[in-house]
N, C-alpha and C positions, 0 to 999 in steps of 0.2 A: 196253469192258471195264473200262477203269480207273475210267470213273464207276462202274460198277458196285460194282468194289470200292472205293470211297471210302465209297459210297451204305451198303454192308454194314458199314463199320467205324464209321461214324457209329449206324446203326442199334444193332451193337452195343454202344457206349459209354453210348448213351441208356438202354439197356434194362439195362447194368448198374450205373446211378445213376439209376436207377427201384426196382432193386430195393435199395440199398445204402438211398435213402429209404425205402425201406414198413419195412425191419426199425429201420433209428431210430425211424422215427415209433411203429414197432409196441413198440419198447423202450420210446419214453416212456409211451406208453398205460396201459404194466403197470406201472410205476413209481408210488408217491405219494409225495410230499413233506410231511409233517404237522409243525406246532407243538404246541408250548403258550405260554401265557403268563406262567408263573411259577411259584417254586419253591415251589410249595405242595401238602397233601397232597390238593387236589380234583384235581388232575392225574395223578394215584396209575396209573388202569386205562392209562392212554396207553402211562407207564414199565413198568408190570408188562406190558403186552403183546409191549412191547419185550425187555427182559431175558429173558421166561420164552421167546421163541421163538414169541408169538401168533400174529403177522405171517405168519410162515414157514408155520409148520402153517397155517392155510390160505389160503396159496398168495400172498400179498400182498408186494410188494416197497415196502417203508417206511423212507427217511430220516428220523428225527427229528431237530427244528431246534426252539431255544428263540428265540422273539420275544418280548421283554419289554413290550409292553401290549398290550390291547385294541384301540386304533385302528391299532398300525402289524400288526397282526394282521388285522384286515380288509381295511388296504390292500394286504397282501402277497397276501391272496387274490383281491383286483379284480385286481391286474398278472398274476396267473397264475402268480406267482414258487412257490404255495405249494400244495396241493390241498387241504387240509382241516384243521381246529384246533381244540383246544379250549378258551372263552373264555369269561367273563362276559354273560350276553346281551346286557346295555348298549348296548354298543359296535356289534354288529352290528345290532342293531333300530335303534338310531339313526340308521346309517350308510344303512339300508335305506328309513327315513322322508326323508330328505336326499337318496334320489334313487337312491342305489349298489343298482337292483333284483336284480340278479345276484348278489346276496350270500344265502347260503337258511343256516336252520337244517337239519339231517339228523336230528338225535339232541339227548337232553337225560339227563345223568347225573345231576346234581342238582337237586332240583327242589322245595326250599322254603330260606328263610332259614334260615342258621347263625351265630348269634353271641350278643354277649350286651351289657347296657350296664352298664359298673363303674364303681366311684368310691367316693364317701367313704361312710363306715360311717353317717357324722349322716342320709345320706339314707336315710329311711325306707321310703318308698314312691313308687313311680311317679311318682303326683302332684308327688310334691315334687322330682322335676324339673326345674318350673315356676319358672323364673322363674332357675333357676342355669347355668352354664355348661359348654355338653356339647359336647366335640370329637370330631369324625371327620377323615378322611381327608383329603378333598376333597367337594365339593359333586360330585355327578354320579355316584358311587363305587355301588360296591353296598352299601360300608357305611351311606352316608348313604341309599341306600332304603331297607335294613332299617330303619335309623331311623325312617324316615319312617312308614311302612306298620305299624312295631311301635306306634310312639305313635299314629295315629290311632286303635286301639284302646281308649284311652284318652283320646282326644278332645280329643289333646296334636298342639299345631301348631310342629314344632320352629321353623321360620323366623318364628312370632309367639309362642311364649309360651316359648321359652329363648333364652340368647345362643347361637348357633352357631357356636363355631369351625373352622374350618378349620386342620389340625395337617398337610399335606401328607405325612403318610403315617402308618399306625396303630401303627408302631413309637415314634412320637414322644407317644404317651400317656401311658405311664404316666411319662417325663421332665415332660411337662406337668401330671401328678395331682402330683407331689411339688413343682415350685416352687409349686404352688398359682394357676396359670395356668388350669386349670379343675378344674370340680369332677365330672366323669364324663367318661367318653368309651366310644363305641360299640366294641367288641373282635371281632375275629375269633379263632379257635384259632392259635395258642398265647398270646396276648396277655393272653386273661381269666384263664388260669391263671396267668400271671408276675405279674401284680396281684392276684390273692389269695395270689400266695406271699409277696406285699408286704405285706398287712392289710387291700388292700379289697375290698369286696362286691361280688355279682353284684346290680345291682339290678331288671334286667330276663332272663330268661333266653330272647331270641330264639327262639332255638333250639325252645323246649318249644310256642311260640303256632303252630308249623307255617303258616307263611306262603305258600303257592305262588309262584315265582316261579322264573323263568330263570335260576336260579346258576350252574350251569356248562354251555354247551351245544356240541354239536359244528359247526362250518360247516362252508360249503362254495360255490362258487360255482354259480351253477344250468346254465353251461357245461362247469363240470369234470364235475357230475352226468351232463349229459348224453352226454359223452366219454369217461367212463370210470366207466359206473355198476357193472358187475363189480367192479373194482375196490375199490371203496369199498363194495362190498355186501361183499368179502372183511374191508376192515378193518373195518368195524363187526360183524363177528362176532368179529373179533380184541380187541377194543372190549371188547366182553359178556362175553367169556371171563376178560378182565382184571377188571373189576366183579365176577366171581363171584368169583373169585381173591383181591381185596382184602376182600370180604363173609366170606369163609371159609375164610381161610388167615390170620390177622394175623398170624403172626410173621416168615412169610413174608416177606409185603408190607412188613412195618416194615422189613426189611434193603432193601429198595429205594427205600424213601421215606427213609430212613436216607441213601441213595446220591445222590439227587437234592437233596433241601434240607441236605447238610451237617449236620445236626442230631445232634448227640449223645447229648442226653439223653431215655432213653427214655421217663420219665414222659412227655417234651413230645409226642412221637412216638404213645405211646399212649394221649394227651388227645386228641391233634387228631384222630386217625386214628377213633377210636370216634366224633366230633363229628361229624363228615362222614357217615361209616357211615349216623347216623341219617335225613340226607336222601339218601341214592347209590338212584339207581332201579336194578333190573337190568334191565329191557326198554328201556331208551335213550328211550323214549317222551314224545315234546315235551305239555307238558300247558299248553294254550291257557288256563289261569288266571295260569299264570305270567306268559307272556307281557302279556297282558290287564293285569294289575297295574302294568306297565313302563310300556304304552300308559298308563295313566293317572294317571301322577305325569307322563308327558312331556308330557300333553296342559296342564300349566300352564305351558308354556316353545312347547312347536310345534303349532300350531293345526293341526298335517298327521296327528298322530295323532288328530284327535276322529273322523275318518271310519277310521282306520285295524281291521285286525280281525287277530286272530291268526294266522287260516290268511291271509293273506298273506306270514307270515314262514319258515312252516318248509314241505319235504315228507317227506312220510309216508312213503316207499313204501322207507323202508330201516329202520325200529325195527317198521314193519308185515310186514316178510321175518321178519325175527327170530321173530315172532309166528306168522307164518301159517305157516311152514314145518315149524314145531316145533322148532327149533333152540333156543330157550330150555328149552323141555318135557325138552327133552333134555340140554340143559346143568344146569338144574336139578335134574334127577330128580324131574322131575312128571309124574303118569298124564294 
Protein backbone atom coordinates (compact mmCIF):
# COMPACT_ATOMS: atom_id res chain seq x y z
CA UNK A 1 0.00 0.00 0.00
CA UNK A 2 2.57 2.39 0.81
CA UNK A 3 4.33 1.81 -2.62
CA UNK A 4 1.26 2.39 -3.86
CA UNK A 5 1.00 5.67 -2.47
CA UNK A 6 4.53 6.74 -3.07
CA UNK A 7 4.02 5.42 -6.67
CA UNK A 8 0.53 8.07 -6.78
CA UNK A 9 2.46 10.89 -5.37
CA UNK A 10 5.21 10.60 -7.64
CA UNK A 11 2.87 10.20 -10.46
CA UNK A 12 1.16 13.27 -9.24
CA UNK A 13 4.06 15.58 -9.08
CA UNK A 14 5.24 14.57 -12.52
CA UNK A 15 1.94 15.35 -14.05
CA UNK A 16 1.93 18.72 -12.30
CA UNK A 17 5.31 19.85 -13.69
CA UNK A 18 4.30 18.57 -16.97
CA UNK A 19 1.57 20.70 -16.88
CA UNK A 20 3.31 23.91 -15.19
CA UNK A 21 5.96 23.14 -18.61
CA UNK A 22 3.32 23.15 -21.44
CA UNK A 23 1.80 26.57 -20.10
CA UNK A 24 5.52 28.19 -19.95
CA UNK A 25 6.45 26.77 -22.93
CA UNK A 26 2.85 27.63 -24.33
CA UNK A 27 3.44 31.37 -22.69
CA UNK A 28 6.76 31.66 -24.66
CA UNK A 29 5.24 30.52 -28.13
CA UNK A 30 2.65 33.53 -27.76
CA UNK A 31 5.18 35.83 -26.94
CA UNK A 32 7.65 37.73 -29.65
CA UNK A 33 10.65 39.67 -28.83
CA UNK A 34 11.21 42.32 -31.89
CA UNK A 35 14.24 44.91 -32.50
CA UNK A 36 15.17 47.55 -34.47
CA UNK A 37 18.37 48.84 -35.34
CA UNK A 38 18.42 52.49 -35.07
CA UNK A 39 16.86 55.66 -34.37
CA UNK A 40 15.80 56.28 -37.67
CA UNK A 41 12.67 57.17 -39.36
CA UNK A 42 12.62 53.86 -41.62
CA UNK A 43 11.86 52.05 -38.35
CA UNK A 44 8.64 54.39 -38.08
CA UNK A 45 5.72 51.17 -38.74
CA UNK A 46 7.66 49.00 -35.83
CA UNK A 47 7.08 52.30 -33.27
CA UNK A 48 3.82 53.32 -34.50
CA UNK A 49 2.47 49.73 -34.04
CA UNK A 50 3.72 49.69 -30.87
CA UNK A 51 2.44 53.12 -29.36
CA UNK A 52 -0.99 52.97 -31.27
CA UNK A 53 -1.93 49.42 -29.60
CA UNK A 54 -1.12 47.38 -33.28
CA UNK A 55 0.22 44.51 -31.52
CA UNK A 56 -2.64 44.10 -29.13
CA UNK A 57 -5.50 44.49 -31.45
CA UNK A 58 -4.57 41.58 -33.09
CA UNK A 59 -3.78 39.56 -30.55
CA UNK A 60 0.17 39.59 -30.57
CA UNK A 61 2.16 39.83 -27.37
CA UNK A 62 5.47 42.14 -28.49
CA UNK A 63 8.59 43.24 -26.39
CA UNK A 64 10.31 45.97 -28.30
CA UNK A 65 14.11 46.00 -27.83
CA UNK A 66 16.63 48.45 -29.58
CA UNK A 67 19.90 46.54 -31.08
CA UNK A 68 22.04 49.08 -32.41
CA UNK A 69 23.56 47.26 -35.69
CA UNK A 70 22.89 45.10 -38.24
CA UNK A 71 25.35 42.23 -37.35
CA UNK A 72 24.58 41.96 -33.62
CA UNK A 73 21.02 41.98 -34.87
CA UNK A 74 21.43 39.00 -36.73
CA UNK A 75 23.36 37.45 -34.18
CA UNK A 76 20.72 37.94 -31.58
CA UNK A 77 18.27 36.21 -33.92
CA UNK A 78 20.72 32.90 -34.62
CA UNK A 79 20.97 32.61 -30.37
CA UNK A 80 17.22 32.79 -30.41
CA UNK A 81 17.73 35.66 -27.86
CA UNK A 82 15.23 37.76 -30.33
CA UNK A 83 12.13 36.63 -32.83
CA UNK A 84 12.21 38.98 -35.56
CA UNK A 85 13.71 42.77 -36.59
CA UNK A 86 13.80 45.18 -38.69
CA UNK A 87 17.28 45.88 -40.50
CA UNK A 88 19.13 46.87 -43.63
CA UNK A 89 19.38 43.83 -45.77
CA UNK A 90 23.25 43.88 -45.88
CA UNK A 91 23.74 42.45 -42.84
CA UNK A 92 21.35 39.39 -43.09
CA UNK A 93 22.07 38.29 -46.79
CA UNK A 94 25.65 38.44 -45.98
CA UNK A 95 25.38 36.56 -42.74
CA UNK A 96 23.20 34.02 -44.80
CA UNK A 97 25.99 33.74 -47.76
CA UNK A 98 28.67 33.00 -44.77
CA UNK A 99 26.84 29.99 -43.87
CA UNK A 100 23.97 31.39 -40.93
CA UNK A 101 21.06 29.42 -43.32
CA UNK A 102 18.53 29.88 -40.47
CA UNK A 103 18.49 33.38 -40.84
CA UNK A 104 15.23 34.28 -43.61
CA UNK A 105 13.75 37.59 -44.74
CA UNK A 106 9.76 37.65 -43.88
CA UNK A 107 8.82 41.06 -45.17
CA UNK A 108 10.53 44.18 -46.90
CA UNK A 109 9.11 47.85 -46.16
CA UNK A 110 11.38 49.56 -48.16
CA UNK A 111 12.25 48.71 -51.08
CA UNK A 112 14.56 51.08 -53.31
CA UNK A 113 17.41 53.62 -52.36
CA UNK A 114 16.96 56.82 -50.31
CA UNK A 115 19.41 59.33 -50.35
CA UNK A 116 21.30 61.75 -52.09
CA UNK A 117 25.11 62.91 -52.89
CA UNK A 118 26.02 66.73 -51.61
CA UNK A 119 28.88 68.91 -51.72
CA UNK A 120 30.26 71.66 -53.24
CA UNK A 121 28.36 74.07 -55.44
CA UNK A 122 31.77 74.21 -58.17
CA UNK A 123 30.45 70.55 -58.74
CA UNK A 124 28.58 70.71 -61.62
CA UNK A 125 27.44 67.52 -62.69
CA UNK A 126 27.82 63.90 -61.92
CA UNK A 127 30.57 63.46 -64.03
CA UNK A 128 32.62 65.81 -62.36
CA UNK A 129 32.78 63.69 -59.57
CA UNK A 130 35.45 61.97 -61.22
CA UNK A 131 38.38 62.37 -60.02
CA UNK A 132 37.35 64.41 -56.56
CA UNK A 133 36.87 63.25 -53.25
CA UNK A 134 33.53 61.50 -52.06
CA UNK A 135 32.92 60.37 -48.36
CA UNK A 136 30.51 57.78 -47.03
CA UNK A 137 30.08 55.96 -44.06
CA UNK A 138 31.97 52.96 -44.11
CA UNK A 139 32.79 50.57 -47.03
CA UNK A 140 30.12 47.88 -46.76
CA UNK A 141 27.20 50.44 -45.43
CA UNK A 142 24.04 50.85 -47.49
CA UNK A 143 25.33 54.21 -47.98
CA UNK A 144 28.23 53.09 -49.92
CA UNK A 145 25.91 50.77 -52.13
CA UNK A 146 23.63 53.36 -53.06
CA UNK A 147 26.85 54.83 -54.06
CA UNK A 148 27.87 52.40 -55.84
CA UNK A 149 24.72 51.21 -57.84
CA UNK A 150 23.78 55.30 -58.26
CA UNK A 151 27.16 55.99 -60.08
CA UNK A 152 27.27 52.96 -62.21
CA UNK A 153 24.50 54.69 -63.89
CA UNK A 154 26.68 56.90 -65.04
CA UNK A 155 29.53 54.59 -65.64
CA UNK A 156 31.22 56.03 -62.46
CA UNK A 157 33.44 53.32 -60.74
CA UNK A 158 33.74 55.00 -57.19
CA UNK A 159 36.62 52.68 -55.93
CA UNK A 160 38.58 53.63 -59.45
CA UNK A 161 37.77 56.77 -60.80
CA UNK A 162 37.14 58.94 -57.16
CA UNK A 163 39.09 59.01 -54.01
CA UNK A 164 36.89 57.17 -51.55
CA UNK A 165 36.83 58.08 -48.20
CA UNK A 166 35.72 56.43 -45.44
CA UNK A 167 34.17 59.07 -42.77
CA UNK A 168 33.07 56.27 -40.16
CA UNK A 169 29.76 57.44 -39.95
CA UNK A 170 27.44 60.06 -42.17
CA UNK A 171 27.01 62.42 -39.38
CA UNK A 172 30.72 63.28 -39.80
CA UNK A 173 30.22 64.79 -43.50
CA UNK A 174 29.16 67.76 -43.57
CA UNK A 175 32.39 68.46 -40.60
CA UNK A 176 34.43 66.89 -43.37
CA UNK A 177 32.74 69.20 -46.53
CA UNK A 178 33.74 72.42 -44.26
CA UNK A 179 37.47 71.54 -43.40
CA UNK A 180 37.69 70.85 -46.93
CA UNK A 181 38.78 67.00 -46.15
CA UNK A 182 36.38 66.03 -49.14
CA UNK A 183 34.50 67.43 -51.62
CA UNK A 184 30.87 65.43 -51.52
CA UNK A 185 29.75 62.85 -49.49
CA UNK A 186 26.89 60.44 -49.92
CA UNK A 187 23.80 61.62 -47.36
CA UNK A 188 20.97 59.99 -45.89
CA UNK A 189 17.61 62.10 -44.43
CA UNK A 190 18.16 64.43 -42.50
CA UNK A 191 21.97 64.90 -43.37
CA UNK A 192 21.16 66.45 -47.13
CA UNK A 193 19.02 68.77 -45.84
CA UNK A 194 21.48 70.22 -42.94
CA UNK A 195 24.01 70.77 -45.88
CA UNK A 196 21.90 72.61 -48.02
CA UNK A 197 20.84 74.57 -44.99
CA UNK A 198 24.67 75.05 -45.04
CA UNK A 199 25.02 76.25 -48.93
CA UNK A 200 25.68 73.00 -50.58
CA UNK A 201 23.93 71.11 -53.49
CA UNK A 202 22.20 68.09 -53.96
CA UNK A 203 24.42 66.79 -56.80
CA UNK A 204 22.85 63.53 -57.23
CA UNK A 205 19.31 63.02 -56.00
CA UNK A 206 19.40 59.11 -55.21
CA UNK A 207 16.24 58.92 -54.24
CA UNK A 208 14.55 60.10 -57.64
CA UNK A 209 16.78 57.09 -59.96
CA UNK A 210 14.42 54.49 -57.83
CA UNK A 211 17.05 51.83 -57.30
CA UNK A 212 15.41 48.52 -56.03
CA UNK A 213 17.02 47.16 -53.25
CA UNK A 214 16.65 45.72 -49.64
CA UNK A 215 16.63 48.91 -47.48
CA UNK A 216 14.82 47.93 -44.74
CA UNK A 217 13.68 44.40 -44.49
CA UNK A 218 11.93 42.42 -41.67
CA UNK A 219 13.95 38.96 -40.29
CA UNK A 220 13.35 36.19 -38.71
CA UNK A 221 14.93 32.87 -38.11
CA UNK A 222 13.41 30.01 -40.28
CA UNK A 223 13.07 27.94 -36.73
CA UNK A 224 11.23 30.89 -35.11
CA UNK A 225 9.05 30.75 -38.49
CA UNK A 226 8.38 27.45 -37.95
CA UNK A 227 7.48 27.59 -34.09
CA UNK A 228 5.54 30.24 -33.91
CA UNK A 229 4.23 31.22 -37.39
CA UNK A 230 0.68 32.40 -35.92
CA UNK A 231 2.46 34.58 -34.20
CA UNK A 232 4.34 36.58 -36.46
CA UNK A 233 1.44 36.27 -39.03
CA UNK A 234 -0.21 38.40 -36.14
CA UNK A 235 2.58 40.91 -36.14
CA UNK A 236 3.04 41.38 -39.47
CA UNK A 237 -0.34 42.41 -39.81
CA UNK A 238 0.49 44.62 -36.95
CA UNK A 239 3.36 45.72 -39.23
CA UNK A 240 0.94 46.82 -42.22
CA UNK A 241 -1.27 48.55 -40.20
CA UNK A 242 1.50 50.62 -38.91
CA UNK A 243 2.82 51.42 -42.84
CA UNK A 244 -0.66 52.51 -43.38
CA UNK A 245 -0.64 54.68 -40.47
CA UNK A 246 2.65 56.43 -41.18
CA UNK A 247 1.39 56.66 -45.21
CA UNK A 248 -1.75 58.46 -43.97
CA UNK A 249 -1.78 59.98 -40.82
CA UNK A 250 1.74 62.29 -40.79
CA UNK A 251 1.06 64.24 -38.06
CA UNK A 252 0.33 61.49 -36.17
CA UNK A 253 3.25 59.50 -36.89
CA UNK A 254 5.70 62.53 -36.67
CA UNK A 255 4.67 62.68 -32.70
CA UNK A 256 6.07 59.30 -32.48
CA UNK A 257 8.98 59.51 -34.69
CA UNK A 258 9.43 62.79 -32.79
CA UNK A 259 9.44 60.14 -29.65
CA UNK A 260 11.82 57.64 -30.86
CA UNK A 261 14.84 59.69 -32.46
CA UNK A 262 14.65 62.73 -30.14
CA UNK A 263 14.53 65.14 -32.86
CA UNK A 264 12.98 68.33 -32.39
CA UNK A 265 12.96 70.02 -35.21
CA UNK A 266 10.06 69.54 -37.39
CA UNK A 267 11.16 70.75 -40.79
CA UNK A 268 13.89 67.69 -39.98
CA UNK A 269 11.15 65.24 -39.12
CA UNK A 270 8.95 66.35 -42.01
CA UNK A 271 12.07 66.12 -44.62
CA UNK A 272 12.89 62.73 -43.64
CA UNK A 273 9.56 61.26 -42.91
CA UNK A 274 8.15 62.37 -46.65
CA UNK A 275 11.94 60.73 -47.94
CA UNK A 276 11.23 57.41 -46.78
CA UNK A 277 7.40 57.66 -47.50
CA UNK A 278 8.50 57.79 -51.13
CA UNK A 279 10.23 54.24 -50.99
CA UNK A 280 7.75 52.45 -47.83
CA UNK A 281 5.83 49.39 -49.71
CA UNK A 282 2.36 48.80 -47.84
CA UNK A 283 2.17 44.91 -48.82
CA UNK A 284 5.69 44.17 -47.01
CA UNK A 285 6.40 42.40 -50.13
CA UNK A 286 10.26 41.20 -50.62
CA UNK A 287 11.09 42.18 -54.16
CA UNK A 288 13.78 39.79 -55.62
CA UNK A 289 15.53 42.93 -57.68
CA UNK A 290 16.39 44.18 -54.43
CA UNK A 291 17.93 41.48 -53.19
CA UNK A 292 19.57 40.55 -56.67
CA UNK A 293 21.31 44.00 -56.55
CA UNK A 294 22.99 43.09 -53.05
CA UNK A 295 24.02 39.68 -54.58
CA UNK A 296 25.80 41.44 -57.05
CA UNK A 297 28.01 44.19 -55.71
CA UNK A 298 28.85 41.08 -53.13
CA UNK A 299 29.75 38.79 -55.63
CA UNK A 300 33.13 41.24 -56.11
CA UNK A 301 34.29 40.31 -52.45
CA UNK A 302 32.39 36.40 -52.10
CA UNK A 303 32.57 34.30 -54.82
CA UNK A 304 29.47 32.22 -52.80
CA UNK A 305 27.17 34.85 -54.16
CA UNK A 306 27.81 34.29 -58.06
CA UNK A 307 25.64 30.98 -57.65
CA UNK A 308 23.55 32.52 -54.92
CA UNK A 309 19.64 33.47 -56.13
CA UNK A 310 17.03 35.71 -54.33
CA UNK A 311 14.41 33.29 -53.23
CA UNK A 312 17.12 31.65 -51.24
CA UNK A 313 16.93 34.59 -48.84
CA UNK A 314 13.37 35.42 -48.05
CA UNK A 315 9.88 33.45 -47.45
CA UNK A 316 6.78 34.40 -48.85
CA UNK A 317 4.14 32.92 -47.11
CA UNK A 318 3.50 35.98 -44.62
CA UNK A 319 3.43 39.44 -47.10
CA UNK A 320 1.55 36.66 -49.31
CA UNK A 321 -1.32 36.23 -46.23
CA UNK A 322 -1.54 39.74 -46.24
CA UNK A 323 -2.40 39.60 -50.03
CA UNK A 324 -4.24 36.63 -50.25
CA UNK A 325 -6.57 37.07 -47.42
CA UNK A 326 -7.55 40.48 -48.28
CA UNK A 327 -6.45 42.04 -45.37
CA UNK A 328 -4.56 44.73 -47.22
CA UNK A 329 -7.84 45.25 -49.53
CA UNK A 330 -9.38 45.90 -46.54
CA UNK A 331 -6.90 47.87 -44.67
CA UNK A 332 -6.65 49.94 -47.57
CA UNK A 333 -10.20 50.45 -48.73
CA UNK A 334 -9.72 48.68 -52.00
CA UNK A 335 -12.71 46.94 -53.98
Amino acid sequence: MKALRKLFTVLVIAFTVCIAASKESQSQSQSLTAFYTAHVVSMAPMWIAKENGFFKKHGADVRLVYIGSGPLGTTSILAGEVDIGIIGGFAPIRAALSGAKNLVIIGQSKTYMVGAIVGKKEIASVQDLRGKRLGIDRIGSNPDMYTQAALARYQIDPLRDLSYIQLGSTSQGIPALKSGAIDAFTASSPYDLFAQRMGYKVILDITELKIPFAATVLISARSAVARKQAEIGKFMRAYAEGVHYYLTNPEGASKIVQKYTKVEDKEVISHSMAEEAKAMDKSLQVDPKGIELILGLMRKTMPQAASAKPEDFYDPRFFTDLKDSGFLKKLWGEK
